[in-house]
MIZA-230038 format. One line per 3 residues: their letters; for each residue x, y, z of C-alpha. Coordinates in steps of 0.5 Angstrom, whole numbers. Last residue first. Example, Ala and Ser with C-alpha at 12.3 -4.5 7.8 and 13.67 -1.06 7.14 Angstrom:
<rs>
SA	27:-2:14 ~ 25:-9:16
</rs>
This chain:
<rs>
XXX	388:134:105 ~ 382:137:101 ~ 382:131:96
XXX	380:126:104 ~ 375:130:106 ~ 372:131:100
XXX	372:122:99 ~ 370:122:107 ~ 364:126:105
XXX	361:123:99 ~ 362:115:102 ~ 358:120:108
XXX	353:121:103 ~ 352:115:100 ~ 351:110:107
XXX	346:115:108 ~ 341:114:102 ~ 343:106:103
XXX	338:104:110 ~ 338:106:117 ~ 340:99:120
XXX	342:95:115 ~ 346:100:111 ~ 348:101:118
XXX	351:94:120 ~ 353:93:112 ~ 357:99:113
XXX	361:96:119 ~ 363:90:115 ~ 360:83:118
XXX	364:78:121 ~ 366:80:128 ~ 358:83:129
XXX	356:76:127 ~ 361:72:131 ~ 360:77:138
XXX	353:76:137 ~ 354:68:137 ~ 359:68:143
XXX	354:72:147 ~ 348:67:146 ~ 352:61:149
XXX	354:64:155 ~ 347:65:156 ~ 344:58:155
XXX	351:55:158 ~ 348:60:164 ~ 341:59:164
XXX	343:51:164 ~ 348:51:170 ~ 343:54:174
XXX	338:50:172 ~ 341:45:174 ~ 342:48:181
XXX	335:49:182 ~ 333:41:181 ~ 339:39:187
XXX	334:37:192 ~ 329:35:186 ~ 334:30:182
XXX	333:25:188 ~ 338:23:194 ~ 338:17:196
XXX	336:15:203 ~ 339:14:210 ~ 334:11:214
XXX	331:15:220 ~ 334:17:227 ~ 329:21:231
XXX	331:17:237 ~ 338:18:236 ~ 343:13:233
XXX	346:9:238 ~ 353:8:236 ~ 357:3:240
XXX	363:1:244 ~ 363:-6:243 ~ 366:-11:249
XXX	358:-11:252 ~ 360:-14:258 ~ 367:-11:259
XXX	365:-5:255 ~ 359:-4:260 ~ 363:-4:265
XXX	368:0:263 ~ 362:6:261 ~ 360:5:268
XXX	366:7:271 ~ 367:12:267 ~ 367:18:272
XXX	360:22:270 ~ 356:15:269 ~ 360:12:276
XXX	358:18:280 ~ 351:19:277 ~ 349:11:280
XXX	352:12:286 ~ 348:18:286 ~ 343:13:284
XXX	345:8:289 ~ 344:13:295 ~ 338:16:294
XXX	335:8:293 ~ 339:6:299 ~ 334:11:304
XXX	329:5:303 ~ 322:9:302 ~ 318:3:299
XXX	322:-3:298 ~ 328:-3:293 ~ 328:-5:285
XXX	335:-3:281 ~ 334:0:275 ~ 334:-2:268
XXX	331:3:262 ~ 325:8:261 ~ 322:5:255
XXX	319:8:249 ~ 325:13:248 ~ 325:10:240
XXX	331:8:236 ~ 333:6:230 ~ 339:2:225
XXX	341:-3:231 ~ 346:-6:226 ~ 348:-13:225
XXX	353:-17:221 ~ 359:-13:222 ~ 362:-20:226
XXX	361:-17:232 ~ 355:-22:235 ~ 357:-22:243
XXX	357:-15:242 ~ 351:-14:238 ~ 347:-18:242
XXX	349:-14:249 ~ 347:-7:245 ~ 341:-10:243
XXX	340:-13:250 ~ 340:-6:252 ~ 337:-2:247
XXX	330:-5:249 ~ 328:-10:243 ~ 324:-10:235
XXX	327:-16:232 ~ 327:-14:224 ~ 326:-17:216
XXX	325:-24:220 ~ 324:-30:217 ~ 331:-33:217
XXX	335:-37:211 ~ 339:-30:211 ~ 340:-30:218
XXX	336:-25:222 ~ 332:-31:224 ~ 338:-34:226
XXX	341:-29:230 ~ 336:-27:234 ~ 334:-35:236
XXX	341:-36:239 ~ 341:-29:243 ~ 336:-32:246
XXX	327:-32:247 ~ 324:-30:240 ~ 317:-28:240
XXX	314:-26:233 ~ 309:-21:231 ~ 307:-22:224
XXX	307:-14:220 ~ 300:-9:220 ~ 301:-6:228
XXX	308:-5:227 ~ 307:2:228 ~ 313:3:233
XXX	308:4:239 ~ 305:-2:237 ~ 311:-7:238
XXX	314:-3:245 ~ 308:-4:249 ~ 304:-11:248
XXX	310:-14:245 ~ 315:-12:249 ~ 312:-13:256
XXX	317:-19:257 ~ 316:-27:256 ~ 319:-27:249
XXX	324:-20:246 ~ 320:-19:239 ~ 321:-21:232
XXX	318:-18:226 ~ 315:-22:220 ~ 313:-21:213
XXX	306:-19:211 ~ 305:-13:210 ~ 312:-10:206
XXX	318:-11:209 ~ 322:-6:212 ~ 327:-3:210
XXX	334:-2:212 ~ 339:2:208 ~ 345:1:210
XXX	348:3:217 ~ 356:7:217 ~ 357:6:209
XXX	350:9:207 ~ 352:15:212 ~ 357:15:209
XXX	356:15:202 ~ 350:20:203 ~ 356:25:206
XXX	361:24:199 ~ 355:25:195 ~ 353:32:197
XXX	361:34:198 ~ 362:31:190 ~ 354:34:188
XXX	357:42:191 ~ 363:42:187 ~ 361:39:181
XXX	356:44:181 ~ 361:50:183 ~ 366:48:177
XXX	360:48:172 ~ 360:56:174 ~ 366:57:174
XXX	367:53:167 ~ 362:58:164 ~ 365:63:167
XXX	372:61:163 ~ 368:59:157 ~ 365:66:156
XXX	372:70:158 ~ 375:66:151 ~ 382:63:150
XXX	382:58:155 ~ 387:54:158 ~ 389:47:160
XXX	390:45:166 ~ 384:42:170 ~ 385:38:177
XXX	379:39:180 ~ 377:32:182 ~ 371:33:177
XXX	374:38:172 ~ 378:33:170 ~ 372:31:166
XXX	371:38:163 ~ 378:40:161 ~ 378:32:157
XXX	371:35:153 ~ 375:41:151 ~ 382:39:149
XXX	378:33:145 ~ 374:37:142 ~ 380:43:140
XXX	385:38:138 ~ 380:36:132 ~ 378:43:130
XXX	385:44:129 ~ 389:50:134 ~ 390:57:133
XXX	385:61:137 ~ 384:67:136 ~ 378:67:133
XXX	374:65:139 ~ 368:61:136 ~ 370:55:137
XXX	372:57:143 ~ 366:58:144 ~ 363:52:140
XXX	367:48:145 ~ 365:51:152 ~ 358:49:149
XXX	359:42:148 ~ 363:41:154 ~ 358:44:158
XXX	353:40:155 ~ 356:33:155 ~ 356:36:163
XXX	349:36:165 ~ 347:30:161 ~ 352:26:167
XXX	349:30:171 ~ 343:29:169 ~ 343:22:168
XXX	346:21:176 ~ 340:25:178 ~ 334:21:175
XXX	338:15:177 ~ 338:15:184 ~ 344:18:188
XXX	348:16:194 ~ 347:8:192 ~ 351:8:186
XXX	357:6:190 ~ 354:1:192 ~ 353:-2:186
XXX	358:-9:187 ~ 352:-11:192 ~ 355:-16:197
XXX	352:-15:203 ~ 346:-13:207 ~ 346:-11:214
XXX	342:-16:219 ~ 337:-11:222 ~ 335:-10:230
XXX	330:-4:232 ~ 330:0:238 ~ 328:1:245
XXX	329:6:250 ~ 333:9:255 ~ 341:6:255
XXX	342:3:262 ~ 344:4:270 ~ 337:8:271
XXX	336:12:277 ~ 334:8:283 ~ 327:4:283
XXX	323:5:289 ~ 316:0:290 ~ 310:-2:289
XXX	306:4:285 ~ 313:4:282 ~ 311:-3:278
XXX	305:0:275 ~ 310:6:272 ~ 315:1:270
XXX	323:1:271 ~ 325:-4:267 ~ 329:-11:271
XXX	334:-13:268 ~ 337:-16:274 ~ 337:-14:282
XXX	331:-14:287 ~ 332:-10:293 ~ 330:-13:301
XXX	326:-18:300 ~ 320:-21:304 ~ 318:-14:305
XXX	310:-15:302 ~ 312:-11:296 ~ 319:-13:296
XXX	315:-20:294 ~ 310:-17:290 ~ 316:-15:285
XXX	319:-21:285 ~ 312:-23:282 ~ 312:-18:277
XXX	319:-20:275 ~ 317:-26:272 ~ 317:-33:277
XXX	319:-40:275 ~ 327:-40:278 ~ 326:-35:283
XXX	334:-34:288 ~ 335:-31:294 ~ 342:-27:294
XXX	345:-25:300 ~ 348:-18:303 ~ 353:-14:306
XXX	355:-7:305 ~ 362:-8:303 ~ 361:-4:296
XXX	354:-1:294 ~ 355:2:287 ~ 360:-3:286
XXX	356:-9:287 ~ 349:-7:282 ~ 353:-4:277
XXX	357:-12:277 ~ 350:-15:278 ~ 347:-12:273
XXX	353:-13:268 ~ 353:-21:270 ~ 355:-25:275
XXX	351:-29:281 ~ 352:-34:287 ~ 347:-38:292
XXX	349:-41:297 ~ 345:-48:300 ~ 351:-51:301
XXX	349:-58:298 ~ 344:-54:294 ~ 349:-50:291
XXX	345:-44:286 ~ 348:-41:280 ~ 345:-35:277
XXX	347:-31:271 ~ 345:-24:271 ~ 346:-19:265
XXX	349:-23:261 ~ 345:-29:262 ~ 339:-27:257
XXX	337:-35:255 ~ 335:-38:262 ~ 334:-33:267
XXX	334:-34:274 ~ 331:-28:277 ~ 334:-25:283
XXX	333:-23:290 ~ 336:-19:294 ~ 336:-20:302
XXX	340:-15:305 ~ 344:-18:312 ~ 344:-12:318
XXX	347:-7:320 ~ 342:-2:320 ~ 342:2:314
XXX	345:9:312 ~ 352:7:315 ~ 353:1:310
XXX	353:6:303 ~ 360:7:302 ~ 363:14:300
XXX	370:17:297 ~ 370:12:292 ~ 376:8:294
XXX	382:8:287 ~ 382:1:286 ~ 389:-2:287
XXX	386:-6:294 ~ 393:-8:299 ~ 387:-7:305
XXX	389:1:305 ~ 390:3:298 ~ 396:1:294
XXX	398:6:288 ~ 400:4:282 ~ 404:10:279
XXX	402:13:272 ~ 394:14:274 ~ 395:19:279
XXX	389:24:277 ~ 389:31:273 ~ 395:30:270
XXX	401:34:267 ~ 406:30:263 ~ 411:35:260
XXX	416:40:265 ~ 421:34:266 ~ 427:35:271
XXX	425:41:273 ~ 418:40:273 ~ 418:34:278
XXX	415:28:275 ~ 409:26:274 ~ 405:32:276
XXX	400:35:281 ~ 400:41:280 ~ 404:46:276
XXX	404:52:279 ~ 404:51:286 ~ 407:44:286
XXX	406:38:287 ~ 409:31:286 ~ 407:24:285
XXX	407:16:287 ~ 414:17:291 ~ 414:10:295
XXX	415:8:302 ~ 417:2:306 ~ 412:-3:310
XXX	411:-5:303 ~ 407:0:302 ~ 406:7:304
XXX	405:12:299 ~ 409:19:298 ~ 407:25:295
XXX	413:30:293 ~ 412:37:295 ~ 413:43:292
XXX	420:47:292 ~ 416:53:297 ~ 419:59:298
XXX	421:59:305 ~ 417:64:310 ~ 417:72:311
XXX	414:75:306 ~ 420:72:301 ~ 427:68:304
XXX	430:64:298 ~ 433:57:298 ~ 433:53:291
XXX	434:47:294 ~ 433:44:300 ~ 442:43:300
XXX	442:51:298 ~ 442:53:291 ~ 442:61:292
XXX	438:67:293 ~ 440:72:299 ~ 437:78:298
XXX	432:78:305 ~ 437:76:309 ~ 442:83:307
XXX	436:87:309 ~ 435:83:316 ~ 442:85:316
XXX	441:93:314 ~ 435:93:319 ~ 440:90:325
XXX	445:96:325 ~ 450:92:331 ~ 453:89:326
XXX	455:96:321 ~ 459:93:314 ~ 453:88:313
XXX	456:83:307 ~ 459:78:312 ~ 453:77:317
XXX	449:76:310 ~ 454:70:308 ~ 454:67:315
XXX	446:69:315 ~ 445:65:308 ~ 450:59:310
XXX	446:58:317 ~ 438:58:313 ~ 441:53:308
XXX	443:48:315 ~ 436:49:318 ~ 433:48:312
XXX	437:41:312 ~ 435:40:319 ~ 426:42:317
XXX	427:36:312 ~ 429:31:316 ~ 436:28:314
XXX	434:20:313 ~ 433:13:316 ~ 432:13:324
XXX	435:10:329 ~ 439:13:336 ~ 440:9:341
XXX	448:10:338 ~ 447:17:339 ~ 454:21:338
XXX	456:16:334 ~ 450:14:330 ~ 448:22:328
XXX	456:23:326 ~ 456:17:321 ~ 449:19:319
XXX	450:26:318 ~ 456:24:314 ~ 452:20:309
XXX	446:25:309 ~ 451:30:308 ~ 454:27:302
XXX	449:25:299 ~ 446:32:299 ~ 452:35:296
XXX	451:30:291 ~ 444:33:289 ~ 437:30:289
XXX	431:35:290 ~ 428:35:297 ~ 421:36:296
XXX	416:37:302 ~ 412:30:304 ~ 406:29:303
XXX	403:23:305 ~ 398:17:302 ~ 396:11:307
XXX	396:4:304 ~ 400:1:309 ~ 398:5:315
XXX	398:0:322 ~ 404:-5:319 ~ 408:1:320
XXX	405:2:327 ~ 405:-5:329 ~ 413:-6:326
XXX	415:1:330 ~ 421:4:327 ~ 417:10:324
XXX	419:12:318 ~ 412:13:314 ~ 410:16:321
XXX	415:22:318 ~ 408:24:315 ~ 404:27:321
XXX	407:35:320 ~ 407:34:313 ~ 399:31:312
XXX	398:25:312 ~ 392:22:308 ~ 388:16:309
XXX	383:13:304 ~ 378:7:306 ~ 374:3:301
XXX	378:-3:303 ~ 381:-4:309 ~ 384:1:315
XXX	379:2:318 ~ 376:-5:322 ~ 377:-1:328
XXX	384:-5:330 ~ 387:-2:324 ~ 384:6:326
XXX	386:5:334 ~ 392:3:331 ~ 392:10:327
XXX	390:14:333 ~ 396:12:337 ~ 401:13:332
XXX	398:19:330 ~ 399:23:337 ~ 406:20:337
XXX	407:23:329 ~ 404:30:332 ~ 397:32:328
XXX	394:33:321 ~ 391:27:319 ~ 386:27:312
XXX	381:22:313 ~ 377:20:306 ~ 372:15:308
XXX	365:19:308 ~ 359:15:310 ~ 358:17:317
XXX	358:13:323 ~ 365:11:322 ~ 368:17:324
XXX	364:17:331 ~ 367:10:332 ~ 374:13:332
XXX	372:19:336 ~ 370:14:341 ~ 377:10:340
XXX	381:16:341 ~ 378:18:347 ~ 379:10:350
XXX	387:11:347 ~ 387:16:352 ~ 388:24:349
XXX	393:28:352 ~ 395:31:346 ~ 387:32:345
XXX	384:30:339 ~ 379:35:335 ~ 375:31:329
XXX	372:35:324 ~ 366:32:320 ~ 364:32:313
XXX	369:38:310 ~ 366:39:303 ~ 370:39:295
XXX	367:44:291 ~ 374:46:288 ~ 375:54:291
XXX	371:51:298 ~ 377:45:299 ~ 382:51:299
XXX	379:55:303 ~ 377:50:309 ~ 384:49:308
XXX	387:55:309 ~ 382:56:315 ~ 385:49:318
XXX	392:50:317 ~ 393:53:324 ~ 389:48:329
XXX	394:43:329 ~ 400:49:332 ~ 395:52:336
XXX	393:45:339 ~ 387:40:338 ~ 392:35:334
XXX	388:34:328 ~ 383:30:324 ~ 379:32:318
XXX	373:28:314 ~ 373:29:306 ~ 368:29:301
XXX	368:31:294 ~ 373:26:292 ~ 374:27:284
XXX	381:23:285 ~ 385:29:282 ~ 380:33:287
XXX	383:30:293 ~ 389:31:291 ~ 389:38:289
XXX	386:40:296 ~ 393:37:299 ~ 397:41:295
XXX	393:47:296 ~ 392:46:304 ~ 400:44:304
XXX	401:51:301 ~ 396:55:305 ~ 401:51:312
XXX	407:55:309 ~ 412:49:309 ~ 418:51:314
XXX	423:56:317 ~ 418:62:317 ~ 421:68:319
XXX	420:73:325 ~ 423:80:323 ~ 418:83:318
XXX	413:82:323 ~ 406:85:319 ~ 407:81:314
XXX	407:76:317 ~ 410:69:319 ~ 408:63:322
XXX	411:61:329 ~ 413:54:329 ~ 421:52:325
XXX	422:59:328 ~ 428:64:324 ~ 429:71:329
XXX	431:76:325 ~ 434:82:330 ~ 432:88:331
XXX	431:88:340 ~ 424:91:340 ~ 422:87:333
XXX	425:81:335 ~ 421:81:342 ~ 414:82:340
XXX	414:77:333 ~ 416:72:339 ~ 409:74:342
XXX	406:75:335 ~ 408:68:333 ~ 406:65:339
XXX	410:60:341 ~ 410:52:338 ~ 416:48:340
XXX	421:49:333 ~ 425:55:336 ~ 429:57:333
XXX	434:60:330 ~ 436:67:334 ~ 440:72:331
XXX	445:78:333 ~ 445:75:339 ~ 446:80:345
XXX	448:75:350 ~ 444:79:355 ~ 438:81:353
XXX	437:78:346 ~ 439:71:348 ~ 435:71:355
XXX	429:73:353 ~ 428:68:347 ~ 431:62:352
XXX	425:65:356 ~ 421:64:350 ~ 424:57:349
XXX	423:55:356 ~ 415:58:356 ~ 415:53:349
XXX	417:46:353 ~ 419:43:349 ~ 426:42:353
XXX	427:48:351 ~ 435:47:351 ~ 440:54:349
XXX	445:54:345 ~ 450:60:344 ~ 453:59:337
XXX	459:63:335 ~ 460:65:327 ~ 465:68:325
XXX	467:74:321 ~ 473:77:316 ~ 471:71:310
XXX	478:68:307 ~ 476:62:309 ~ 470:62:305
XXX	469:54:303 ~ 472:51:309 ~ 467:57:312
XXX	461:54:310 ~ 462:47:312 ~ 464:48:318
XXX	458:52:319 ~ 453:48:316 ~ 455:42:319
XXX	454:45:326 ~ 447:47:323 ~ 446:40:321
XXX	448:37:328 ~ 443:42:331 ~ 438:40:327
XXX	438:34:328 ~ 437:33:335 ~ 431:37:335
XXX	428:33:330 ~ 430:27:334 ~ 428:30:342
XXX	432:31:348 ~ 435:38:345 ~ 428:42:344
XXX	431:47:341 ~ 434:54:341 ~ 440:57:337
XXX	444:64:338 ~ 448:67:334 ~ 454:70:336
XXX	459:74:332 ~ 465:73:332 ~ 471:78:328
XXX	476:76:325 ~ 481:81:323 ~ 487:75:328
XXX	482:76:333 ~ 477:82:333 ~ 472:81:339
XXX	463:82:338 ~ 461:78:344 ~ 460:85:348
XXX	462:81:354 ~ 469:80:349 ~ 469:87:349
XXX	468:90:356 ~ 473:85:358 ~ 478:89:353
XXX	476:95:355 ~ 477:93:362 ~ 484:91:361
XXX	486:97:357 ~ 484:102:363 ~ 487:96:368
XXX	494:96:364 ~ 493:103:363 ~ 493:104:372
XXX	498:99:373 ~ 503:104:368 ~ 501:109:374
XXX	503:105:379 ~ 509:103:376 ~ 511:111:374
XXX	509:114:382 ~ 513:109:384 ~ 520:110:380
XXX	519:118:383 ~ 518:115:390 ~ 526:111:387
XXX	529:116:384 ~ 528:121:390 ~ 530:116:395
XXX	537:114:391 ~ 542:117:396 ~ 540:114:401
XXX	542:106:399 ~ 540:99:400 ~ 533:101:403
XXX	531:104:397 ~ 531:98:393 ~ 529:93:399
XXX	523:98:398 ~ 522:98:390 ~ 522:90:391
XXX	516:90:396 ~ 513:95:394 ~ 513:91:386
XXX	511:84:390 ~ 504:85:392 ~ 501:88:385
XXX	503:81:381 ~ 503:82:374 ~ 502:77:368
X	503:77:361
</rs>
């Protein structure tokens, strides 16, 4: 309805005009339009002043503005705009019925965080929004924090981090202490101990670095380097940068920066060399959407890299949004590639539906705390999940580990606060927690499966090519076999030593020079002289030989031992536990306990049964009572204890002979010959000066063997040797290319101090191959070696390890006594009893005090007994 003030005195005019006589009536026609003009300006004005208000009831519906400030031109902020979009008509397709809606007023930063704060100001003071979402350019959370606080109105930031302290700013996104944790948890799970951090050199970049620092502090792990790159860094800068970070020896590289940023500084790293084996890449969320890039070279640039991305849990109402926020996102942004909804716009979208539902429960809107009240008790199973505002951030669904591979990605694992690193996410399955990613295959950088050790060694030394020497043996292969290529004058090596010796040193380069007629001492003179490098073999750590050299902690067992062939075939083995003299007792042992509870059951007169069913009932008791298996009852208390305390000798000599039996059954018995026979030793080596004497062999025939071949025959049974006296090391080889259960190292002795790897004097290798040497001891790695070359895992007995032998009659002579002194006892206490049941009473005291008294009290008892 409209109306037209030039009109109406036009009109009121022609009226009077026609006629006189209805002047009166047409001033007071006047004076009632112009006062009905003047309700309709009031009512004008009242509506106007609401609708700028923004709070406008229509149809009972009332608007309510919502302010949104994103960077417009980029994808993430691209996205989340058209999730919130999506949110609300979804939202109020479901509850048509609810009385409010929400209007958004967006505004574009550009990314341009002075715009974003100006939009900030802007929203609240003139539009007069009752809540902001964004912005997701970096601000300062105490500046916004300043503005949402004046105004009472929540403000839900993809940037600013929330605190206590600013109940009105929330944090839409992964707390930056969480990330720290999960990615700390990672790299102990590896039981990586050094790690170097690059990050955007921004607030935003610099903000997880003190939770991080944190994290890795509470699991001993060390931060080597920290690299800050400018956003506005060229490729130059970031190559110096790069070139730094592979002086050091640490190559586990976590990246916390912008995906462009990283892009770059990733190309750099593949150009670099960085990108291979031994190197382990890390990205953090921030950095993560990289693995989606559209880019061939960038993709191609980070195969292998692991990456953290929050959890999204699968759901129908995800696949439906996915599919039409790609229908949607392709139409509107045809230019536009990308392969799924950012984590940060499904957020956006849960965030949407917890303000509508919370705008719908508040009753006062202008009251801004009862909204922020109504938000913070909002809980419900958003599109991200469970979705829950608490201490001003997001509570966390955990995050799932991704790997680069394939130029895809792949879900390796999850984290999550309480539970860690898992298999499978803890609401589908709550078994199957681990410490280390061992269930999917990882890809590490350079298409290596093997789990990168954290450190390499070709920073410590000038770039150059090591010589290392090795002895070429001809019988004791396993530990080094070399073969040299005359043709092509290069010369290869396989065996244990030199599978400890390559995976403690990785890629550091190096060549192998062969000695064909040489002993170790003479190499040694060689790296003395600094003709060599290092020594690789079976060489043992000598104190004359250290005089020379370095040796680098040992990689092998300590000491030497003996060598025996088992016997066999001995069909009274079972008899071994104990001699002859214990067996008799035992044996004589129970005859008499047998024959003492029968004389007492005998002797017990309430029992009824024959004399021959008694004998045989008694001695059956006493045999069952070996497996404690007896059920037959006995009459007398005396023959119970008696069995008691049979029972607890029986007892003692099954366990005792049980133990020895095993013992015998693990290694038998090994004994030496009498002088005379032979002992064998390891020919060509230091064996027979040291090792043979210190072990008292000095009366025996000492004899050099030079293979395995020759140890296995002369300890055959047509061989001569009794024992071959070696270093454990070799023993444990023969005795895993021999495990037919025919040989047995039956003692040990730490005489020698094992094999180490030889270096020049004061070689900064030697520090770091032992450690290498610790890590691979501590984490398994040196075991698997050994169980590759030795295939047995075996028992080495202790240094102070002696024979097992018989036990005798005099380690058990107090028990038998025992035993005895009890049936003695037993025995004794059932005969008196029997007299004393048989003879008369009167008898008794005509015995004791004679036949006068006996006569008085008959007397007595024949007065008493007329008197009555």
């Amino acid at each position: 309805m409209t109306f037209s003030r030039s009109r109406v005195p036009i009109q009121t005019a022609q009226i009077c005009a026609s006629t006189s006589e209805q002047a009166p009536i047409c001033k007071d026609s006047m004076v009632l339009i112009n006062k009905i003009i003047l309700l309709l300006l009031i009512l004008f004005c009242i509506l106007n002043h609401q609708l700028l208000s923004h709070s406008i009831s229509i149809n009972d519906e009332t608007l309510i503005d919502i302010g949104i400030i994103l960077d417009m031109e980029s994808w993430i902020g691209k996205s989340i705009h058209m999730c919130i979009s999506m949110a609300i008509s979804d939202f109020y397709a479901l509850n048509h019925s609810y009385r409010t809606r929400i209007v958004l007023h967006t505004r574009d930063s550009k990314g341009d965080p002075l715009k974003a704060l100006s939009a900030v100001d802007h929203l609240l003071s003139n539009v007069k929004v009752k809540a902001i979402i964004g912005p997701e350019t970096h601000l300062q959370p105490k500046l916004l924090s300043l503005f949402a606080d004046k105004a009472k109105v929540p403000i839900f930031s993809f940037s600013a981090p929330s605190s206590m302290e600013y109940p009105y700013l929330f944090y839409i996104k992964e707390d930056e202490s969480t990330m720290a944790k999960s990615i700390a948890a990672l790299v102990e799970s590896y039981k990586w101990r050094h790690v170097i951090f690059i990050y955007e050199d921004t607030e935003d970049g610099r903000e997880i670095l003190p939770y991080l620092v944190e994290s890795f502090q509470d699991k001993s792990i060390q931060i080597t380097y920290r690299s800050a790159i400018s956003l506005l860094a060229t490729c130059d800068e970031i190559t110096e940068q790069l070139r730094k970070l592979m002086t050091f020896q640490t190559t586990i590289i976590i990246v916390h920066m912008s995906p462009s940023l990283a892009s770059t500084l990733l190309l750099n790293a593949k150009r670099l060399g960085m990108m291979r084996e031994e190197y382990a890449w890390i990205l953090t969320e921030k950095t993560v959407e990289l693995l989606r890039s559209t880019d061939f070279e960038v993709i191609e640039s980070i195969q292998g890299a692991l990456g953290f991305r929050s959890y999204v849990p699968a759901s129908k109402r995800l696949h439906n949004l996915t599919a039409r926020w790609h229908n949607f996102f392709y139409k509107k942004y045809p230019t536009s590639v990308t392969k799924e909804v950012p984590v940060l716009a499904l957020w956006a979208y849960d965030t949407i539906w917890a303000l509508a539902e919370s705008v719908e429960r508040v009753e006062v809107l202008e009251n801004g705390p009862f909204l922020l009240n109504e938000v913070l008790k909002i809980r419900f199973m958003g599109i991200s999940g469970e979705f829950q505002l608490s201490e001003g951030k997001v509570i966390s669904n955990g995050y799932e580990i991704m790997n680069a591979i394939d130029y895809g990605e792949k879900r390796i694992a999850y984290w999550t606060s309480s539970e860690g690193i898992k298999e499978t996410y803890p609401l589908i399955n709550r078994g199957h927690r681990y410490s280390s990613l061992h269930t999917e295959a990882v890809i590490w950088p350079g298409g290596s499966t093997t789990v990168p050790k954290g450190r390499v060694l070709w920073q410590t030394i000038p770039s150059k090519l090591l010589k290392i020497g090795v002895l070429k043996i001809r019988n004791f292969k396993y530990f080094v076999d070399v073969e040299h290529d005359v043709e092509k004058n290069i010369t290869t090596a396989t065996g244990f030593s030199v599978d400890v010796f390559n995976t403690c040193i990785g890629a550091l380069p190096y060549k192998f020079i062969s000695f064909d007629n040489a002993t170790y001492d003479d190499i040694v003179q060689k790296v003395y002289n600094k003709d060599l490098d290092a020594v690789v073999g079976d060489s043992t750590i000598l104190a004359n030989r250290s005089e020379f050299v370095d040796y680098t902690a040992t990689y092998t067992d300590l000491g030497v031992g003996t060598l025996a062939r088992i016997k066999k075939k001995d069909m009274w083995f079972f008899l071994k536990p104990l001699d002859m003299g214990l067996w008799l007792t035992a044996i004589a042992s129970l005859m008499v306990t047998g024959f003492v509870v029968w004389a007492i059951e005998c002797m017990n007169q309430e029992a009824e049964c024959s004399q021959a069913q008694r004998i045989g009932t008694i001695f059956w008791l006493i045999l069952l009572s070996i497996f404690f298996a007896q059920r037959e009852k006995l009459s007398s208390n005396l023959s119970r204890f008696v069995m008691f305390v049979w029972l607890l000798v029986v007892l003692i000599l099954i366990t005792s002979y049980t133990a020895t039996l095993s013992s015998l059954l693990t290694v038998e018995q090994f004994e030496l010959a009498s002088k005379g026979r032979i002992v064998g030793f390891h020919g060509g080596s230091f064996i027979r000066g040291v090792t043979v004497s210190n072990l008292h062999f000095e009366d025996h025939n000492n004899r050099a063997y030079y293979s395995y071949e020759d140890y296995a025959h002369a300890l055959s049974e047509d061989g001569e040797a009794d024992a071959i006296v070696d270093e454990i090391p070799y023993i444990k080889m023969f005795l895993g290319k021999y495990s037919s259960g025919d040989y047995a190292l039956v003692s040990s002795q730490p005489i020698t101090s094992g094999f180490g790897f030889i270096f020049q004097k004061g070689s900064p290798l030697v520090g770091e191959v032992s450690k290498e040497i610790a890590r691979m001891r501590l984490d398994g790695t040196l075991g698997g070696l050994e169980k590759k070359w030795f295939e047995n895992r075996l028992s080495i007995p202790s240094q102070n390890s002696t024979v097992t032998k018989a036990l005798k009659l005099d380690r058990f002579g107090g028990l038998f006594i025992i035993n005895g002194s009890t049936l003695a006892l037993a025995l004794m206490i059932s005969v008196i009893c029997l007299l004393c049941a048989k003879m008369e009473a009167h008898n008794i005291i005509s015995l004791v005090v004679g036949r006068n008294l006996m006569v008085t009290i008959r007397y007595l008892l024949y007065r008493n007994v007329i008197r009555t």
